[in-house]
N, CA, C and O atoms as CSV, one atom per row, in Angstrom:
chain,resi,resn,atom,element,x,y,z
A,1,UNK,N,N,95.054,263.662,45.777
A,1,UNK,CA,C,95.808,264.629,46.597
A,1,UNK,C,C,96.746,263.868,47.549
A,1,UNK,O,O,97.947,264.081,47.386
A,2,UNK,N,N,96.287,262.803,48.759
A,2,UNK,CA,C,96.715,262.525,49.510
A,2,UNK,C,C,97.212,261.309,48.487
A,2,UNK,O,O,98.257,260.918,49.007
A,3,UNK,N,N,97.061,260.802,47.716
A,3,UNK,CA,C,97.388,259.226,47.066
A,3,UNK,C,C,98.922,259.696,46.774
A,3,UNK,O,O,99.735,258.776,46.686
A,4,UNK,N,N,99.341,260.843,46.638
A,4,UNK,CA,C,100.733,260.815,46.427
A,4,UNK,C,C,101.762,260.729,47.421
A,4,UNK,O,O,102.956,260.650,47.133
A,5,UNK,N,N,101.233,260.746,48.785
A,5,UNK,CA,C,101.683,260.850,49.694
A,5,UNK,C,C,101.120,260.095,51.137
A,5,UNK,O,O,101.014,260.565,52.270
A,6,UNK,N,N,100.810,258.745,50.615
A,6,UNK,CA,C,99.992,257.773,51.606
A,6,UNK,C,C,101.036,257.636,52.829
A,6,UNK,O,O,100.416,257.858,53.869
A,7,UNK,N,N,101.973,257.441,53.006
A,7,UNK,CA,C,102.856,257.217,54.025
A,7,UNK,C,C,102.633,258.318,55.250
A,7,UNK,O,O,102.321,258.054,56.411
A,8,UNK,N,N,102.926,259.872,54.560
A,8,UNK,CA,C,102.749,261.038,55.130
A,8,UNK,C,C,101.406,260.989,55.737
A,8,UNK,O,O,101.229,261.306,56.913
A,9,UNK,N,N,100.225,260.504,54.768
A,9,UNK,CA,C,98.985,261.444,55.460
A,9,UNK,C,C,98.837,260.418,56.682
A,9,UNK,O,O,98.362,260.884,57.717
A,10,UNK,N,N,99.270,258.806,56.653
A,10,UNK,CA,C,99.222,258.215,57.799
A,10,UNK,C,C,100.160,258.483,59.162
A,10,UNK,O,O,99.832,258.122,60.292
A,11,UNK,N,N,101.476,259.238,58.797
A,11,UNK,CA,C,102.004,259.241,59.431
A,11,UNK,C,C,101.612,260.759,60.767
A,11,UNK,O,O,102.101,260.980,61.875
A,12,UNK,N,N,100.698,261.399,60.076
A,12,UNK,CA,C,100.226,263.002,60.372
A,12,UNK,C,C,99.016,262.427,61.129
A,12,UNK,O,O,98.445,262.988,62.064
A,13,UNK,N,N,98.761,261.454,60.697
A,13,UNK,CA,C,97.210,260.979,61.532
A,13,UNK,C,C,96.159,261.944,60.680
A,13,UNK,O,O,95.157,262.315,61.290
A,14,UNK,N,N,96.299,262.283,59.584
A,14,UNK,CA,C,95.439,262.572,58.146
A,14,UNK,C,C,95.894,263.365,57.286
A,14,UNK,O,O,96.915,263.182,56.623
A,15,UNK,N,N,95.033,264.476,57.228
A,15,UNK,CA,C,94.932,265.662,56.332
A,15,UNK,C,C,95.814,266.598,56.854
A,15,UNK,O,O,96.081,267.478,56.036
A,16,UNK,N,N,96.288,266.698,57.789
A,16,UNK,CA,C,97.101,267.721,58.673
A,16,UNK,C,C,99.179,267.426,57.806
A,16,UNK,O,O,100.184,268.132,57.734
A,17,UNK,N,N,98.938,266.511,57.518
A,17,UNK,CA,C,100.068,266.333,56.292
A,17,UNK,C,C,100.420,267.138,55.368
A,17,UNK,O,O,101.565,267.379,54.987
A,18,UNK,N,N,98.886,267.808,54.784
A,18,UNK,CA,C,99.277,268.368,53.798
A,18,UNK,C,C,100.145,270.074,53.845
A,18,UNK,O,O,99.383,270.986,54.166
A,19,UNK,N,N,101.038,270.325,53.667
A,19,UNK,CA,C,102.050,271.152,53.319
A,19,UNK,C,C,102.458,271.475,54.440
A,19,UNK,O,O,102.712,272.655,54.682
A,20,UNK,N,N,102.624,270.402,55.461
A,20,UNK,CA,C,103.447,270.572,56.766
A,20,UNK,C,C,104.360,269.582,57.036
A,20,UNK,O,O,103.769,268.503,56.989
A,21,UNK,N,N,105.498,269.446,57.293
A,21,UNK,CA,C,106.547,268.633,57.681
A,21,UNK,C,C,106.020,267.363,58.140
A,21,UNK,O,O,104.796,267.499,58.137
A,22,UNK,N,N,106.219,266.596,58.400
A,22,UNK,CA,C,105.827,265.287,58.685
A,22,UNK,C,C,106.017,265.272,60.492
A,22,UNK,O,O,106.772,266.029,61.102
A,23,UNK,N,N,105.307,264.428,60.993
A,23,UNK,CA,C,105.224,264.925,62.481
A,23,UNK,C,C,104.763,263.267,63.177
A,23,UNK,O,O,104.237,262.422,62.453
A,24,UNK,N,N,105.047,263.017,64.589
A,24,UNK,CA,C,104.526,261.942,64.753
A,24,UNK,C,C,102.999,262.240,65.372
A,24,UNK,O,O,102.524,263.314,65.742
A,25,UNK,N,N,102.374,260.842,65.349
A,25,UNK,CA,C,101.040,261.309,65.566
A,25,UNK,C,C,100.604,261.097,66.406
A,25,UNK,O,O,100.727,259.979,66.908
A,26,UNK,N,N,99.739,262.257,67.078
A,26,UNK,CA,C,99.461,262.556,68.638
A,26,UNK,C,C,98.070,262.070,68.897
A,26,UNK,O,O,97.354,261.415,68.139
A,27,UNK,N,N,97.781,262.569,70.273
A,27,UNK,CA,C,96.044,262.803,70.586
A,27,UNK,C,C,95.797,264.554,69.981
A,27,UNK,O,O,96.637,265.452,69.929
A,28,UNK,N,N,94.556,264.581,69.643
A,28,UNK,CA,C,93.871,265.832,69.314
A,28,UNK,C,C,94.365,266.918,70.472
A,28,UNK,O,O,94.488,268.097,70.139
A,29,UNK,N,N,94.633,266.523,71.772
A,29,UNK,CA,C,94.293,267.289,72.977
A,29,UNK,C,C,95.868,267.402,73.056
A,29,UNK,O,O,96.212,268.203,73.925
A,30,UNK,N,N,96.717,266.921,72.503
A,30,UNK,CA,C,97.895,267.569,72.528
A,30,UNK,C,C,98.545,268.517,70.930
A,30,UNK,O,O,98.514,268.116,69.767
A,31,UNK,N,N,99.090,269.853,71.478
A,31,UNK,CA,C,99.403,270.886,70.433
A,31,UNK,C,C,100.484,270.412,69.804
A,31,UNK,O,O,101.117,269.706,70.589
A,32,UNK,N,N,100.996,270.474,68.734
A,32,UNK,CA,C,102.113,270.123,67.816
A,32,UNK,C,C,102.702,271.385,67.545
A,32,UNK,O,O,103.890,271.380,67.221
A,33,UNK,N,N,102.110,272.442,67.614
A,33,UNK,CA,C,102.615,273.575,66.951
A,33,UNK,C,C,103.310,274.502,68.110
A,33,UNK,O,O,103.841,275.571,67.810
Protein backbone atom coordinates (compact mmCIF):
# COMPACT_ATOMS: atom_id res chain seq x y z
CA UNK A 1 0.00 0.00 0.00
CA UNK A 2 2.33 2.51 1.41
CA UNK A 3 5.54 0.89 -0.69
CA UNK A 4 4.20 2.88 -3.58
CA UNK A 5 4.43 5.89 -2.01
CA UNK A 6 7.45 5.80 0.60
CA UNK A 7 8.38 9.46 0.22
CA UNK A 8 4.63 10.56 0.98
CA UNK A 9 3.93 8.25 3.91
CA UNK A 10 7.29 9.78 5.43
CA UNK A 11 6.60 12.96 4.53
CA UNK A 12 2.76 12.79 6.38
CA UNK A 13 4.58 11.35 9.41
CA UNK A 14 2.66 7.86 8.30
CA UNK A 15 -0.56 6.51 7.34
CA UNK A 16 -2.30 9.89 7.35
CA UNK A 17 -0.80 10.07 3.59
CA UNK A 18 -3.03 7.94 2.39
CA UNK A 19 -5.59 9.77 0.00
CA UNK A 20 -4.70 13.16 1.39
CA UNK A 21 -2.46 15.75 -0.17
CA UNK A 22 0.87 15.65 1.12
CA UNK A 23 1.39 17.93 4.19
CA UNK A 24 4.42 18.79 6.33
CA UNK A 25 4.80 16.92 9.42
CA UNK A 26 3.60 18.17 12.66
CA UNK A 27 3.17 17.25 16.47
CA UNK A 28 -0.10 15.14 17.09
CA UNK A 29 -1.31 18.21 19.28
CA UNK A 30 -1.31 20.39 16.37
CA UNK A 31 -4.60 20.25 13.75
CA UNK A 32 -3.75 20.15 10.00
CA UNK A 33 -7.19 20.21 8.96
Amino acid sequence: MAAELPNTAALTGGTSGIGEPPRPRLPDSVPTS
